[in-house]
C-alpha positions as CSV (number, residue, x, y, z in Angstrom):
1,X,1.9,-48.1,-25.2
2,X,0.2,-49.9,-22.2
3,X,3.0,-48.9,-19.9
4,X,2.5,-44.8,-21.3
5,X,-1.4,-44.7,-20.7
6,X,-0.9,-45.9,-17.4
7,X,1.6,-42.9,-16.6
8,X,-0.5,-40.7,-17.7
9,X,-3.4,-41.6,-15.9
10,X,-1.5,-41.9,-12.9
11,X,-0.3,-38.4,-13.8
12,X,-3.3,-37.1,-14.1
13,X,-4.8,-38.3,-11.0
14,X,-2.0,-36.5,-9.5
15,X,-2.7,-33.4,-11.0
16,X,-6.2,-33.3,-10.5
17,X,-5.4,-33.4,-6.7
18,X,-2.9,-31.0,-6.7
19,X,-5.1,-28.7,-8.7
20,X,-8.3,-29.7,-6.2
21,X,-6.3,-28.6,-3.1
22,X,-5.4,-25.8,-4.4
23,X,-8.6,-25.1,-5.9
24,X,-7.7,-23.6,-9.1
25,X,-11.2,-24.3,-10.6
26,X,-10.5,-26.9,-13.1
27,X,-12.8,-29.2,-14.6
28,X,-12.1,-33.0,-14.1
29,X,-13.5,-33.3,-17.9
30,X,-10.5,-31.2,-19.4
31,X,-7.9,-33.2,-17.2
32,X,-9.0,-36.4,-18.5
33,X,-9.5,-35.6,-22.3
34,X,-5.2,-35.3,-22.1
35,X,-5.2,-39.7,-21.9
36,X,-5.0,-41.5,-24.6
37,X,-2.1,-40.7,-27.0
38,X,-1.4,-37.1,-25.9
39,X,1.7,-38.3,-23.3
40,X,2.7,-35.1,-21.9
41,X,6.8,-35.4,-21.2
42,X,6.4,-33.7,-17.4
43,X,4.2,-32.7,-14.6
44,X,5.0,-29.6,-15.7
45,X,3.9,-30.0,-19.1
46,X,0.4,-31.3,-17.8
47,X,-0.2,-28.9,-15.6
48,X,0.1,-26.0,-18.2
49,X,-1.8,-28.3,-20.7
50,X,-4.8,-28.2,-17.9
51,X,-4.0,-25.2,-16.2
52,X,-2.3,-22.7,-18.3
53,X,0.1,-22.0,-14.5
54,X,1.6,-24.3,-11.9
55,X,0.2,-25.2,-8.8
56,X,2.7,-23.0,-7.2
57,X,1.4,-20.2,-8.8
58,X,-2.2,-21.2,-8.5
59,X,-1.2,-21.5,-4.4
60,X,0.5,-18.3,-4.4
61,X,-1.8,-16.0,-6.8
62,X,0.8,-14.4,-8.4
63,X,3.9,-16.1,-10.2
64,X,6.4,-18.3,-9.0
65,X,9.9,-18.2,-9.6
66,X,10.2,-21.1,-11.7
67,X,7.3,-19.8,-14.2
68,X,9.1,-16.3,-14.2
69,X,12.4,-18.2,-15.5
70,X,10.1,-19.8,-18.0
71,X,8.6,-16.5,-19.6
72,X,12.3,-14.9,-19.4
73,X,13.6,-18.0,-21.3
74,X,10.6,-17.8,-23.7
75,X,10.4,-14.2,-24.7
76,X,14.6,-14.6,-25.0
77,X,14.1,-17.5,-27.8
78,X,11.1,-15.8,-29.8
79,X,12.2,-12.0,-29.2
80,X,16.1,-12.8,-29.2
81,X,17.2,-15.8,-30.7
82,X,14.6,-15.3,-33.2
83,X,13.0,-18.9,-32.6
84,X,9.0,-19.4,-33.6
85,X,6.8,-19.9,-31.1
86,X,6.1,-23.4,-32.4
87,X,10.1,-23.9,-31.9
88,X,10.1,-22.6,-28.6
89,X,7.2,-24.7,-27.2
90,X,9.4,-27.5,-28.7
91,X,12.5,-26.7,-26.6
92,X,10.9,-25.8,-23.5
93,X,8.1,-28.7,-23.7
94,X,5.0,-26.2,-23.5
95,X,2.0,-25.7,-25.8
96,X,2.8,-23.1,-28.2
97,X,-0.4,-21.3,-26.7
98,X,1.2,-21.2,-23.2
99,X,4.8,-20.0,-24.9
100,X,3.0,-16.8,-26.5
101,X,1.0,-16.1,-23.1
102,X,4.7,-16.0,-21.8
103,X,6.1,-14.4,-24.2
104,X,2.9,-11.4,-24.0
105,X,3.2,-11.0,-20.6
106,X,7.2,-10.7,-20.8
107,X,6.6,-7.8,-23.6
108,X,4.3,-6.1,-20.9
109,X,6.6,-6.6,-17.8
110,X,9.2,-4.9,-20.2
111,X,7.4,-2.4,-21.3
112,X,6.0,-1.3,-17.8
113,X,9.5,-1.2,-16.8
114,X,10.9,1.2,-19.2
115,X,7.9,3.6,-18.3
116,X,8.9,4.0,-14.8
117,X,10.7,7.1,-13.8
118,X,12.6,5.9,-10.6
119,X,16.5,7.0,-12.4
120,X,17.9,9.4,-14.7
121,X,21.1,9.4,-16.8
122,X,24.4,10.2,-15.3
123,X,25.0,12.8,-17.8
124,X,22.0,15.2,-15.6
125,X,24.2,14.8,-12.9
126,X,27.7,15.2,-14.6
127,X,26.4,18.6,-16.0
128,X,25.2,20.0,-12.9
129,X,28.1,19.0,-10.8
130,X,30.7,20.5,-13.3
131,X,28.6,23.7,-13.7
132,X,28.9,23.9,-9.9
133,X,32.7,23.2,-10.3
134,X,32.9,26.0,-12.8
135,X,31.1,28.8,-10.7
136,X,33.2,28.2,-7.5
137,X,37.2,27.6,-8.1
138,X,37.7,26.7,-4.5
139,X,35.1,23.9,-4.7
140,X,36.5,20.1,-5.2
141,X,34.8,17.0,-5.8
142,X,35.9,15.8,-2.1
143,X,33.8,18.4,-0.5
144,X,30.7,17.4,-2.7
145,X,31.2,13.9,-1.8
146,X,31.9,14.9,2.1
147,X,28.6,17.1,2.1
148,X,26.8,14.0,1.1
149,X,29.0,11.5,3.5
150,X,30.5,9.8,0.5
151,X,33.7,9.0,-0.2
152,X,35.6,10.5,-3.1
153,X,35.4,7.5,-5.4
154,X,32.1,6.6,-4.9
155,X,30.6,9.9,-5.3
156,X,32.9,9.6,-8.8
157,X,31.1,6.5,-9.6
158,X,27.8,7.4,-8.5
159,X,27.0,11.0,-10.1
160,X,30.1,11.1,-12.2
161,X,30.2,7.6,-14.5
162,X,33.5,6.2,-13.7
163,X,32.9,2.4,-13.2
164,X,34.6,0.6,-11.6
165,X,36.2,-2.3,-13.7
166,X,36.0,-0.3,-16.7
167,X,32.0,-0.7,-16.8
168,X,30.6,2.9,-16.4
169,X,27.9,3.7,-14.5
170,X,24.8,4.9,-16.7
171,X,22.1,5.9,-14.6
172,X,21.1,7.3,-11.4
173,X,18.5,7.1,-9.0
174,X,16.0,9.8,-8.7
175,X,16.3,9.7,-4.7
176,X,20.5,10.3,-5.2
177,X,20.0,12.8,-7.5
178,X,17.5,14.9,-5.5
179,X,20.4,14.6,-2.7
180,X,23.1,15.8,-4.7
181,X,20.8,18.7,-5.7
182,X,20.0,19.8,-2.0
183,X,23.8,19.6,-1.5
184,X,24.7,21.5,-3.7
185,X,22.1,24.2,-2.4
186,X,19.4,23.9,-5.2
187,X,16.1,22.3,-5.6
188,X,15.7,19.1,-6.8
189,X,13.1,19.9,-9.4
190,X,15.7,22.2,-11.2
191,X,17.4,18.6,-12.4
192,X,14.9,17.3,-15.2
193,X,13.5,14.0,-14.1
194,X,13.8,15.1,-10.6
């Protein structure tokens, strides 16, 4: 017990100079109400006990690497696996407060993703590159793909689908697809998403 308290302390007299240089702001009060009996298993661990962030992050302003593998690995055991919060602190050696902050700002991050309008499905571009197959009966998908300086197969896995591996392409970009359109001789706005 003697030999823990000492850790501890000498943990925390660590952390408090970390988190002085850095100057995230925290009180030496909080730091030190962590001693007796509350042995935190990591660095880590004390640091997001005092902190709520690393002193990377704290450095940085923004997150670092190792805390964004954190809130991916904690929104995949409460949103995936189906873990509780509580179960999830356990396994990744967090307070179960710090776990749900991770697992919120995951859920954001995600959501904010699926809003942005930067691709569109492959099926747009199928369409219009088969309708313009259909009006002109000379036209071949190797002079599409040498308008846009592509070779045959990639233009076919690019605006077409066909993966490569048997994995299909799904999407494409919005800056591709606006290319394809000019090619073609039309305006990009006439694809939807365009």
């Amino acid at each position: 017990m003697l030999r823990e308290c000492a850790r501890v302390q000498a943990l925390t007299s660590w952390a408090l100079r970390i988190v002085e240089a850095v100057g995230a702001g925290v009180r030496r009060e909080g730091v030190e109400e962590l001693g007796d009996g509350e042995a935190p298993a990591t660095v880590v661990e004390l640091l997001d006990a005092t902190v709520g962030t690393c002193t990377a992050c704290a450095a940085s302003g923004r997150m670092c690497a190792s805390c964004v593998q954190r809130r991916r690995r904690a929104w995949s055991l409460v949103r995936e696996h189906g873990e509780t919060v509580e179960t999830a602190a356990r396994i990744m050696r967090l307070s179960a407060e710090r776990v749900r902050e991770l697992v919120a700002q995951e859920a954001d991050r995600r959501e904010l993703r699926s809003l942005r309008c930067d691709s569109i499905p492959v099926g747009l571009t199928r369409s219009v590159v088969e309708e313009a197959l259909s009006r002109d009966p000379d036209l071949t998908l190797g002079e599409i793909a040498h308008w846009l300086d592509m070779r045959q197969a990639d233009f076919e896995r690019a605006f077409l689908g066909k993966g490569r591996d048997g994995r299909p392409k799904r999407r494409v970009t919005v800056s591709s697809a606006s290319r394809l359109m000019i090619a073609l001789g039309r305006a990009p706005n006439e694809l939807p998403g365009c």
